[in-house]
FIGU-681136 format. One line per 4 residues: number of its first residue (from 1); their letters; for each residue x, y, z of C-alpha. Coordinates in pm, whole numbers, always signed. Layout:
<sites>
NUM> A> X Y Z ~ ...
</sites>
This chain:
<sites>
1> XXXX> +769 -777 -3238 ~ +842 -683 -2891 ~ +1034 -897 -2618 ~ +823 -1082 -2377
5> XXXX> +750 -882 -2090 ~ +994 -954 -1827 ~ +899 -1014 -1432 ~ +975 -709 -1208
9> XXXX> +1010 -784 -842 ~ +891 -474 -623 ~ +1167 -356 -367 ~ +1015 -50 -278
13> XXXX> +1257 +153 -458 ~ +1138 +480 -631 ~ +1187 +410 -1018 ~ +1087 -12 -958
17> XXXX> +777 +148 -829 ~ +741 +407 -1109 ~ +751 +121 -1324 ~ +527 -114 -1125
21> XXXX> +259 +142 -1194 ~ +318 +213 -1545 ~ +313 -139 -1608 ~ -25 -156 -1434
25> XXXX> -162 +152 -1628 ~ -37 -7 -1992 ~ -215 -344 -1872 ~ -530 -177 -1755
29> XXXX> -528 -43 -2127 ~ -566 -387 -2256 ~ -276 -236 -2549 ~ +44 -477 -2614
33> XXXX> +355 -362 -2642 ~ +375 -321 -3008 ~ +0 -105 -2964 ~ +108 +80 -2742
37> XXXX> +492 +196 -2945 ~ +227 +295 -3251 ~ +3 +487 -3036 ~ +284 +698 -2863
41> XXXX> +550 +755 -3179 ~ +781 +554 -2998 ~ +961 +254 -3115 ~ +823 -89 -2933
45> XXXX> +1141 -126 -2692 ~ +1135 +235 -2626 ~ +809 +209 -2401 ~ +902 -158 -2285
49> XXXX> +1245 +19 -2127 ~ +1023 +272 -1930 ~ +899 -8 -1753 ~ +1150 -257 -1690
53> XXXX> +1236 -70 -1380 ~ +1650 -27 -1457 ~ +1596 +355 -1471 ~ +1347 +651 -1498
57> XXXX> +1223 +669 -1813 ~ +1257 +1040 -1985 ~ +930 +1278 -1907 ~ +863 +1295 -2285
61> XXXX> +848 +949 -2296 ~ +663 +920 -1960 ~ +363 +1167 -2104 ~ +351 +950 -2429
65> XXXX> +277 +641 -2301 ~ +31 +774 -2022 ~ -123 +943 -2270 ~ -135 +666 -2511
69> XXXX> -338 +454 -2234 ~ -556 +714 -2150 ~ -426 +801 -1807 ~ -382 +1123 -1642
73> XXXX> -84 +1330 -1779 ~ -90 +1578 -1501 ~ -99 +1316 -1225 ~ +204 +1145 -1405
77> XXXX> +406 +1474 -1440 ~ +387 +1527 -1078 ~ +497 +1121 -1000 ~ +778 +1169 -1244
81> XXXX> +904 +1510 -1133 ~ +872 +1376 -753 ~ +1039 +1048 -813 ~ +1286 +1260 -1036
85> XXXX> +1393 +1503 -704 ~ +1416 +1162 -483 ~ +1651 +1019 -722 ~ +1927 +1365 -699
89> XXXX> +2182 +1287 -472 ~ +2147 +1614 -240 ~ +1816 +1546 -102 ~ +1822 +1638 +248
93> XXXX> +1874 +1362 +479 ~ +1560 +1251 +656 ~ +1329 +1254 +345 ~ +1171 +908 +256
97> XXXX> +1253 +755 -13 ~ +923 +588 -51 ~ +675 +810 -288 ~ +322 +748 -321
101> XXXX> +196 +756 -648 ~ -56 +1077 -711 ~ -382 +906 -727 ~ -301 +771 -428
105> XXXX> -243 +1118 -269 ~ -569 +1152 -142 ~ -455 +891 +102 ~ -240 +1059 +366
109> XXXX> -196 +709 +559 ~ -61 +400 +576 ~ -323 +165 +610 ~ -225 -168 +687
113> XXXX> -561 -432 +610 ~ -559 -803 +526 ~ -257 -722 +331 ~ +24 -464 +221
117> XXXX> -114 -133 +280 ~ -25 +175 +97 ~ +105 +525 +25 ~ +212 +870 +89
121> XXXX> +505 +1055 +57 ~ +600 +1209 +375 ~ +934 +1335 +596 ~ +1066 +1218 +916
125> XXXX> +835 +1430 +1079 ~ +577 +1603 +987 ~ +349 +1414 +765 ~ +15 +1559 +637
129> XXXX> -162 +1730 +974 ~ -170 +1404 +1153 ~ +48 +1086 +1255 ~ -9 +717 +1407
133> XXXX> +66 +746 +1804 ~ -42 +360 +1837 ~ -195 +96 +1561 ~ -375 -220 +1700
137> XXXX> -530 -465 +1450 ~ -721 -803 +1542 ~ -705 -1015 +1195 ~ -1024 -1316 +1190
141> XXXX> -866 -1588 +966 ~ -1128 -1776 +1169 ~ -1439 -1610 +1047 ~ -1663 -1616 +784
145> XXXX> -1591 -1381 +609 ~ -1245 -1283 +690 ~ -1224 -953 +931 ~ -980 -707 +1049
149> XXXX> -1030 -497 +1337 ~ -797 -187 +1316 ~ -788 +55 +1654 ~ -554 +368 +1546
153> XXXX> -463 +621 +1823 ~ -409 +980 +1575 ~ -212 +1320 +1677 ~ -257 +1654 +1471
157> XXXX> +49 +1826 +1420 ~ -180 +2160 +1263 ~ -468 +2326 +1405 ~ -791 +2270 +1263
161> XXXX> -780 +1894 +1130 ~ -1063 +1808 +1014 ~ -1084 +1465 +810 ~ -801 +1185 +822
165> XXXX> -772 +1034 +418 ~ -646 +701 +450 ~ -612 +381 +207 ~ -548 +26 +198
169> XXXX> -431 -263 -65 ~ -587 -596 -76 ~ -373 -774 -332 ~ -460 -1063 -522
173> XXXX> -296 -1432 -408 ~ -98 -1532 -672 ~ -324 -1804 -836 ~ -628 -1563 -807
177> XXXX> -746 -1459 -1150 ~ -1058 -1423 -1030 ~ -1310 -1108 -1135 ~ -1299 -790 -957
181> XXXX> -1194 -769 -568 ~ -1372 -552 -286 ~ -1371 -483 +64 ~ -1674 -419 +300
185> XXXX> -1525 -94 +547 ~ -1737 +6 +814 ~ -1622 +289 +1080 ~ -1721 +147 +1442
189> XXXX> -1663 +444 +1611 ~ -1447 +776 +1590 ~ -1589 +997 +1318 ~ -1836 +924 +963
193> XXXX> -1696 +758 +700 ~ -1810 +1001 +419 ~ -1631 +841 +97 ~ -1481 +588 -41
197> XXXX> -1258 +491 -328 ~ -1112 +274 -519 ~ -890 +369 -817 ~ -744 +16 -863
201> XXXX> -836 -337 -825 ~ -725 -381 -518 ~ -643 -33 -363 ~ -971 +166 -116
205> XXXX> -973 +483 -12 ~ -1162 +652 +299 ~ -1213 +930 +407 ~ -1298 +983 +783
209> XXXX> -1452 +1307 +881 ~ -1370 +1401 +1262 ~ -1617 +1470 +1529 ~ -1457 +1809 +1560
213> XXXX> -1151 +1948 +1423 ~ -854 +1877 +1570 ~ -590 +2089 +1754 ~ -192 +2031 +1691
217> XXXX> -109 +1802 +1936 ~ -456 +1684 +2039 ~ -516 +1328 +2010 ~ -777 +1116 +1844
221> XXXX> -897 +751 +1827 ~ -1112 +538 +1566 ~ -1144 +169 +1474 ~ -1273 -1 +1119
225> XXXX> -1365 -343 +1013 ~ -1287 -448 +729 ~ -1450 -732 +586 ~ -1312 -956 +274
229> XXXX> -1648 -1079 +90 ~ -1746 -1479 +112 ~ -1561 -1659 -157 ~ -1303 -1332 -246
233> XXXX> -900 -1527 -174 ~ -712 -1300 +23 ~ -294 -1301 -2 ~ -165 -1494 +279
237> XXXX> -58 -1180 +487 ~ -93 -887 +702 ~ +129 -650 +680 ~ +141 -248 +763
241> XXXX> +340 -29 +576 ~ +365 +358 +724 ~ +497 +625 +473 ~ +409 +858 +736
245> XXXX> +535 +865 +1131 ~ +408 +564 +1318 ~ +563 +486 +1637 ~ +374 +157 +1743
249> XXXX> +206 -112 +1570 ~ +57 -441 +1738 ~ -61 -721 +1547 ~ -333 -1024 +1654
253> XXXX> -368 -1326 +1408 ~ -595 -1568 +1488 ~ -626 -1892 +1264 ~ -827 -2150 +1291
257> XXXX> -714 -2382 +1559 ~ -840 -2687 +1347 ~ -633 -2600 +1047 ~ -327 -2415 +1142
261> XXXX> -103 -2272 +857 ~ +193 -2482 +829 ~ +445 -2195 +838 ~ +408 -1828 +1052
265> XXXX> +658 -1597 +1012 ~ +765 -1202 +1111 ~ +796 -953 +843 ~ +1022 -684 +986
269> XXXX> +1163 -336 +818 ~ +1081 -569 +494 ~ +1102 -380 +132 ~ +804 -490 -97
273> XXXX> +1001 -790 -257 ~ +1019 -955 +63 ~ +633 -921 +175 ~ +582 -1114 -207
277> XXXX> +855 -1348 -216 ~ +684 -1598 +67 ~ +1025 -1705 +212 ~ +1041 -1758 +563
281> XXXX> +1219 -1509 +787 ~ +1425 -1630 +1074 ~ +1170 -1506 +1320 ~ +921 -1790 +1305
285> XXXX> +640 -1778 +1545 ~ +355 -2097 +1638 ~ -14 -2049 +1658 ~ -135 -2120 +2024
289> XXXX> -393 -2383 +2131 ~ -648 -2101 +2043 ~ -470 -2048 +1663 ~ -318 -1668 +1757
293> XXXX> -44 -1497 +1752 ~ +69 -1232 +1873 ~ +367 -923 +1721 ~ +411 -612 +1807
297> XXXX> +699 -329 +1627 ~ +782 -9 +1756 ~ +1086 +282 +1517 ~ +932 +175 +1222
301> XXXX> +1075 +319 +908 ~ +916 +479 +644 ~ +819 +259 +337 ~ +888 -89 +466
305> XXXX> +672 -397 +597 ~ +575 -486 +928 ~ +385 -783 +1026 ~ +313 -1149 +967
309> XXX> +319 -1405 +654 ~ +229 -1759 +684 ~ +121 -2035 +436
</sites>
């Protein structure tokens, strides 16, 4: 028999998150431990070391067990070979460490929602065509259901940009075991949004086709509302994290002024493990009379947190 599966706490890194999703594709595949050793010719701790997160699991292992749950061996031989080059110690300085996994590709953006948002792996500079001049988000605590209100100011660094692929996580609270989640995205103005995805429980994809294509350097703006359906918990935080350029993000919160949250607090340049730990920061902040407040970030870094937690 297998050991018990043990806790992983998400820090961001590359192989905690290679094993963060591997865990996630084994439990998805409803196999045990034990199951899932038969199924891949591997003995039982064999596949429970490729996801404890202490190291990258070999390739030939890696294909085994994604092929043993029915996932996409091509889309995991690209994550492993890219997490693989991030974890040589000549990569060029400048290079995010943070790596998106592939079915998340699609995604070009950081997407920050009514929780963590998600990712892409980009450089310093460039990105994907495009990057996030300015990011303004208005998040209803106070409504019924819960909204965010996300205003993104765009730039095209190529010619001819013609969609913006972005995505967004909703994760679970902790004591929600409840059936599947959603999201309700609607594109107020800036472009169509043509599609929509979601390859996990709580990850979305859009798609947002332009008005007209973009020139490098031309700029672009768009807002979306999100809307959490009646009765769906939502984690208690709001947090944007950019794994491509984004120079400015501000961040509204109202609450409801009746029932404040007993505890507000910043998340800044926080790794994964921090957003989900729920330990108060030293920057603390109080609702106003009106239940809001107010945060804004500017140099934010690649792969890491930025906004509010309260409870």
């Amino acid at each position: 028999m297998g050991r018990p599966e043990e806790p992983l706490e998400r820090d961001g890194s590359p192989v905690r998150e290679f094993a963060f999703w591997l865990r996630d594709l084994r439990h998805r595949s409803g196999l045990t431990y034990d199951q899932l050793g038969k199924k891949a010719h591997y003995a039982t701790s064999t596949v429970q070391a490729a996801t404890a997160g202490h190291r990258l699991p070999t390739l030939r292992v890696t294909v085994a067990v994604v092929r043993a749950c029915g996932g996409d061996t091509d889309q995991w031989h690209d994550y492993w070979t890219r997490i693989r080059r991030l974890l040589d110690g000549d990569i060029p300085a400048g290079v995010s460490r943070a790596i998106e996994p592939p079915w998340a590709r699609v995604t070009a953006e950081p997407e920050a929602s009514p929780v963590v948002t998600d990712p892409v792996v980009t450089d310093a500079g460039a990105g994907d065509g495009w990057y996030i001049e300015s990011f303004s988000a208005l998040l209803r605590l106070d409504a019924e259901p819960v909204e965010a209100l996300e205003f993104r100011r765009v730039v095209a660094t190529v010619d001819d940009l013609a969609e913006l692929v972005t995505s967004l996580s909703v994760p679970r609270p902790p004591d929600d075991a409840g059936g599947a989640h959603d999201l309700d995205s609607e594109l107020l103005y800036g472009g169509i949004l043509e599609r929509r995805g979601q390859p996990y429980d709580s990850f979305f994809q859009n798609v947002i086709v332009l008005p007209a294509p973009l020139r490098a350097g031309q700029r672009h703006e768009y807002a979306i509302r999100h809307r959490i359906p009646p009765g769906q918990q939502m984690a208690s935080h709001y947090v944007h994290v950019p794994y491509r350029r984004s120079d400015r993000f501000e961040l509204l919160v109202r609450f409801a002024a009746a029932r404040p949250p007993g505890v507000v607090w910043v998340l800044r340049d926080a790794p994964t493990a921090a957003i989900y730990r729920g330990v108060p920061s030293a920057e603390l902040l109080a609702p106003d009379q009106c239940g809001e407040v107010r945060v804004s970030f500017t140099g934010l870094r690649p792969g890491l947190g930025y906004g509010i937690s309260w409870r």
